[in-house]
C-alpha positions in Angstrom: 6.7 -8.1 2.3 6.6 -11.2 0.4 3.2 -12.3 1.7 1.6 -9.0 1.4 2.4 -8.6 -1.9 2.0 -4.9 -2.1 1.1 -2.3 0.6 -0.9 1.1 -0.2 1.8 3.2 0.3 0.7 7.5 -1.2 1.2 8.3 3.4 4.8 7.2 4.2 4.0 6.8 7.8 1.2 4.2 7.3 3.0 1.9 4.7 6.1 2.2 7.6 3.8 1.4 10.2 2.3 -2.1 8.0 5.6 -3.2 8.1 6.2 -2.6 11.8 3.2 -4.4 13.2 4.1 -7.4 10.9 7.7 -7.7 12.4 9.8 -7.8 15.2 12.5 -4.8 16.2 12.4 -2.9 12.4 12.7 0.6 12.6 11.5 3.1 10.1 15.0 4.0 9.3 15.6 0.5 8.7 12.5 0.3 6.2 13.7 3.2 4.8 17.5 1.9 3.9 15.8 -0.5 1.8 14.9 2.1 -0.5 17.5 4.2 -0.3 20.4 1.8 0.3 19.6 -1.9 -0.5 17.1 -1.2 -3.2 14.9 -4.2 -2.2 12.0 -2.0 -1.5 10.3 0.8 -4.3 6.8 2.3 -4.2 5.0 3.2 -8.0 1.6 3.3 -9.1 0.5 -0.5 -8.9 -2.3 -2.5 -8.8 -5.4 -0.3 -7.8 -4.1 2.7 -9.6 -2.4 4.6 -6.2 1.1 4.3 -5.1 1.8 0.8 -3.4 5.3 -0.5 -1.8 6.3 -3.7 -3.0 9.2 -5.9 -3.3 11.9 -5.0 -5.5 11.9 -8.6 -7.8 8.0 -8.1 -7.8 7.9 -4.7 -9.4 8.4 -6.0 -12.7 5.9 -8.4 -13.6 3.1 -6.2 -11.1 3.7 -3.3 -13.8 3.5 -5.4 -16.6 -0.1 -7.0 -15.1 -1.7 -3.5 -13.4 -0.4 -0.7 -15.8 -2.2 -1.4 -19.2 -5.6 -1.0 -17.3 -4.6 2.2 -15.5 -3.7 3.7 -19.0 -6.8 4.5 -20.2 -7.9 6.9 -16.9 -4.9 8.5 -17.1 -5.2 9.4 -20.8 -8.6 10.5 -19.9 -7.4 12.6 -17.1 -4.9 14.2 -18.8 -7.4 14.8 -22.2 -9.7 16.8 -19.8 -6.5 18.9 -19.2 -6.1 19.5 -22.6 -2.8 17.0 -23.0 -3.3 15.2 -25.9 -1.2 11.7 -26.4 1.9 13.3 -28.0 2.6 16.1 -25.6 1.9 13.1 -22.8 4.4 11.3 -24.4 6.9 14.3 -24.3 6.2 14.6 -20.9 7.7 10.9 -20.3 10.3 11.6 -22.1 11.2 14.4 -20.7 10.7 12.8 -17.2 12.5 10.0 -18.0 16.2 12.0 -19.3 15.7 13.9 -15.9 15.7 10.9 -13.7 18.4 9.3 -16.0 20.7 11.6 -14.5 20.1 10.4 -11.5 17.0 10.9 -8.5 14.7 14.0 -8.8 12.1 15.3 -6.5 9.0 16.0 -7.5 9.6 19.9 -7.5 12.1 19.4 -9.5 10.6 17.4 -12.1 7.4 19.7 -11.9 9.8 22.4 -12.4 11.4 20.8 -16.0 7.9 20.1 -17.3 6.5 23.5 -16.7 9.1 25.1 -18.3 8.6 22.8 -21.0 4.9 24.5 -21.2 3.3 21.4 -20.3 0.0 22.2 -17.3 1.5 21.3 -13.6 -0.9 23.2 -11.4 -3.7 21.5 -9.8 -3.5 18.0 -10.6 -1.3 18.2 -13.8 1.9 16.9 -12.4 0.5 14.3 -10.7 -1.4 13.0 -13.4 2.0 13.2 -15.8 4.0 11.9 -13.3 1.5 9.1 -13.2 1.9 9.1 -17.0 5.5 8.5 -16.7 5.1 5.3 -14.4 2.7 3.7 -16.6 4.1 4.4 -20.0 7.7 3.9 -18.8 9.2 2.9 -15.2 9.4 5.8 -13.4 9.1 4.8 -9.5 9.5 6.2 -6.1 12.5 5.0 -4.7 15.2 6.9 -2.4 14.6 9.5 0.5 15.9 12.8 0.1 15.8 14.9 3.6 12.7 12.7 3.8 11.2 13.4 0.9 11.0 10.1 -1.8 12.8 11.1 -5.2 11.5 9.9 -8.4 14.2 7.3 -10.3 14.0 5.3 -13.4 13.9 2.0 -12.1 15.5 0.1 -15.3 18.4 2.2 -13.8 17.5 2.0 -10.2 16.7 -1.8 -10.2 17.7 -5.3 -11.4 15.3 -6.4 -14.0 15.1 -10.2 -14.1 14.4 -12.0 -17.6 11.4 -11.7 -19.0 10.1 -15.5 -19.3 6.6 -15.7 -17.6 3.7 -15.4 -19.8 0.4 -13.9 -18.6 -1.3 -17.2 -17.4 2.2 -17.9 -15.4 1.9 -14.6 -14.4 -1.5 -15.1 -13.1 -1.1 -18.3 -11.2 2.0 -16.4 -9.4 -0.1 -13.6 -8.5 -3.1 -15.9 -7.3 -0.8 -18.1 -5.0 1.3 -15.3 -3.8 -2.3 -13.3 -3.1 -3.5 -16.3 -1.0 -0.3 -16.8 0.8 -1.3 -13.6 2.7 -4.8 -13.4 2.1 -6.6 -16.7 2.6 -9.1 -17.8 2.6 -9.9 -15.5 -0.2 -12.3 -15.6 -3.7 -11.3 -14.2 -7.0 -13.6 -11.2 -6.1 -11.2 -10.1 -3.4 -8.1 -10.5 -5.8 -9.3 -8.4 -8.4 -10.8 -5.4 -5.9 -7.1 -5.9 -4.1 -5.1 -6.1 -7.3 -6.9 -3.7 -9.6 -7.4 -6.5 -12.3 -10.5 -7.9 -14.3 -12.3 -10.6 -12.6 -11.8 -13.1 -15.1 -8.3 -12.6 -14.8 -8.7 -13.2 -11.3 -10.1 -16.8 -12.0 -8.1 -17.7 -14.5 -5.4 -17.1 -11.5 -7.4 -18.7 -8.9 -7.9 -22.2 -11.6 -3.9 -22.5 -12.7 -3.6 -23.0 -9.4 -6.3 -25.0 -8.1 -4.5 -28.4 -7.2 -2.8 -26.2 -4.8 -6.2 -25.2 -2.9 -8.9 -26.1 -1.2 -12.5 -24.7 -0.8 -13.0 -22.9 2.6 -16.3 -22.3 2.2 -18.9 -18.8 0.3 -16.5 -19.5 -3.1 -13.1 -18.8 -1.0 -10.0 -20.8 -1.3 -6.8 -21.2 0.8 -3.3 -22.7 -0.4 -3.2 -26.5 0.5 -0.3 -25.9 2.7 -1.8 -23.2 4.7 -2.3 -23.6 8.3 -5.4 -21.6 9.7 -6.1 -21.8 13.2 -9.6 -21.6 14.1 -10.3 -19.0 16.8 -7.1 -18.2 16.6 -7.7 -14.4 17.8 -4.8 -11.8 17.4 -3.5 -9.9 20.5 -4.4 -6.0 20.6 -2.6 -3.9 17.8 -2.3 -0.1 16.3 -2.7 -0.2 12.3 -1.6 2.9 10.5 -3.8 4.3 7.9 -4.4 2.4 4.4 -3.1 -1.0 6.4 -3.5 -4.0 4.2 -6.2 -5.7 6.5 -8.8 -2.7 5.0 -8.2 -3.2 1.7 -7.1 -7.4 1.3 -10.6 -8.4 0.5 -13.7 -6.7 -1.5 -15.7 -6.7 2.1 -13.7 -5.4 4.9 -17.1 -5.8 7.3 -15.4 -9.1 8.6 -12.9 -6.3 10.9 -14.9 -3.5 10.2 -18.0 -4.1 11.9 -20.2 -1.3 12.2 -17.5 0.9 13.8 -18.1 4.3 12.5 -15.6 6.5 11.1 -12.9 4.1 9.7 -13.5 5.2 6.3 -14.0 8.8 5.4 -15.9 10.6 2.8 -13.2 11.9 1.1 -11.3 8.1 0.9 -9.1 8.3 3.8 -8.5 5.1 5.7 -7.8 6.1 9.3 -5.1 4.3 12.0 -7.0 1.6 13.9 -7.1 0.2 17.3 -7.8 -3.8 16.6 -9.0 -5.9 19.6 -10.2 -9.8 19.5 -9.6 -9.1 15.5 -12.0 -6.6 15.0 -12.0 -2.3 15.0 -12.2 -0.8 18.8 -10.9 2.3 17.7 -9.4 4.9 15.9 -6.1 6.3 16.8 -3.6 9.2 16.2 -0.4 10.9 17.1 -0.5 14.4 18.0 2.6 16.1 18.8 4.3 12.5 19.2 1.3 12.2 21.8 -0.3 8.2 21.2 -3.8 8.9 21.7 -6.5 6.0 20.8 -10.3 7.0 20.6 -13.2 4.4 21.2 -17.1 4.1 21.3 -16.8 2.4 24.2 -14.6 1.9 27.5 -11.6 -0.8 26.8 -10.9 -3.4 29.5 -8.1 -3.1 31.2 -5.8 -5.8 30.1 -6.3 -4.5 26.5 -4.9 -0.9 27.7 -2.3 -2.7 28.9 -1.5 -4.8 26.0 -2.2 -1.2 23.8 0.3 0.5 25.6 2.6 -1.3 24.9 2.1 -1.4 21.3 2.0 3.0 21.7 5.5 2.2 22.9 6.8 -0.1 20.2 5.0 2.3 17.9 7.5 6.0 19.0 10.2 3.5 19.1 9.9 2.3 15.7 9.6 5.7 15.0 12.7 7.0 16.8 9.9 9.4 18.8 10.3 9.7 22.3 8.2 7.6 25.3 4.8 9.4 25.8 2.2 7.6 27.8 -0.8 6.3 25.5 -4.2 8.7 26.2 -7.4 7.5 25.9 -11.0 9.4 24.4 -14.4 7.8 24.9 -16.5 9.7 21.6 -17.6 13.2 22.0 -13.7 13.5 23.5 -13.9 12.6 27.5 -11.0 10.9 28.6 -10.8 7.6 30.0 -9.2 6.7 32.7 
């Protein structure tokens, strides 16, 4: 988690699944214990404006950088709901003695505030609850019956001292973005983080005796290692996974494979081979099945499967054999 910096996280399979293909022997229980248990993980309404998982110790200072600019579209949002500013900010407050008590679900929460008379249907208690984790610190944090319960994180969490002024902040968000993410421009820190470009390259210059050009305006740390042709083994990405949404252009893994994106914004699971997209792929019925354009070779099935395997494990689902459907659904064999 610490070189990611923050995983899209509104499915709770995919961010689950990030953090699998990034280590070794994790579970999803195991990820989930770190929200419940440990409190080292939360998920809140960060940097683009949708829910993201991040580190515990980085939740502070990424509120105190993304939520000013999120403010203004959620006012706006609510406004066209007829909530003006002061009944939003009843709403918070109302949230926030709720959660003070201790965690809530989000029916119960939507329950308080519509008795409260304030609009929950459609997206009204989304848009308050999003409210509550800008204005205040309302954040996602443990799992109840699998369901994450809303928690006041000044409660929930640690808060380290405030000391870090916004440049400081800046150069740690810059050098902990390129940690993860180089080679990388300022371009691809603001898309990723949600932040103004110049903000980006103020980042990008506080750090600059710790870079070094790689070339089209991107930069890597001094200290990082990149192999070239280094070429990853076959994986399965969940949906959202960081490598779509790390940089403004995600053509570099992307390709031309059709499909990846959808029209209504969902990010599908991905089949990566020699780096790039081969595939889509899904779970049916705790059935791994991976669909491709065209037929994969067969030391990549091999290498796939096994990564079908790790994937029920990590799930605690049980062994099903990985199918395979060549587009317009005929199965390969």
């Amino acid at each position: 988690m610490e070189r990611l910096l923050a995983i899209q996280a509104q499915d709770a399979r995919a961010f689950r699944l990030a953090i699998r293909v990034r280590s070794t022997g994790l579970s999803a229980a195991a990820v989930d214990a770190t929200l419940s248990n440990s409190r080292t993980l939360v998920v809140s309404g960060l940097c683009r404006g949708t829910l993201h998982l991040v580190r515990a110790a980085d939740y502070w200072w990424l509120h105190r950088l993304t939520a000013p600019r999120q403010l203004t579209a959620n006012a706006s949002l609510l406004a066209q709901l007829a909530v003006r500013d002061a009944r939003v900010e009843e709403a918070v407050a109302v949230v926030m003695a709720e959660v003070s008590a201790g965690p809530k679900s989000r029916a119960e929460l939507g329950a308080v505030l519509a008795g409260e008379g304030l609009p929950t249907g459609g997206q009204g208690l989304v848009h308050l609850l999003a409210a509550a984790s800008l204005r205040a610190h309302l954040v996602r944090g443990p799992l109840r019956d699998g369901e994450h319960c809303f928690v006041d994180a000044e409660r929930w969490l640690v808060r380290p001292p405030d000391g870090q002024g916004r440049d400081e902040t800046l150069a740690m968000l810059a050098r902990r973005y390129l940690a993860g993410h180089g080679p990388a421009s300022p371009l691809d820190l603001a898309r990723f983080c949600g932040i103004a470009v110049g903000d980006a390259r103020l980042g990008f210059a506080q750090i600059a005796g710790q870079t070094r050009g790689f070339g089209d305006g991107m930069e890597v740390l001094e200290d990082q290692h990149l192999e070239q042709g280094s070429i990853p083994s076959p994986r399965l990405l969940g949906m959202f996974d960081p490598i779509l949404h790390g940089w403004a252009d995600r053509s570099f893994v992307v390709g031309d494979y059709p499909g990846v994106v959808t029209s209504n914004g969902i990010f599908r699971a991905t089949a990566l081979v020699a780096g790039r997209v081969a595939g889509t792929w899904s779970l049916p019925f705790g059935v791994p099945m991976v669909s491709t354009t065209e037929p994969l070779a067969a030391e990549v099935k091999v290498m796939l499967e096994e990564e079908a395997a790790d994937v029920l494990r990590f799930l605690g689902l049980a062994p099903a054999p990985l199918r395979y459907l060549q587009r317009g659904g005929r199965e390969q064999r």
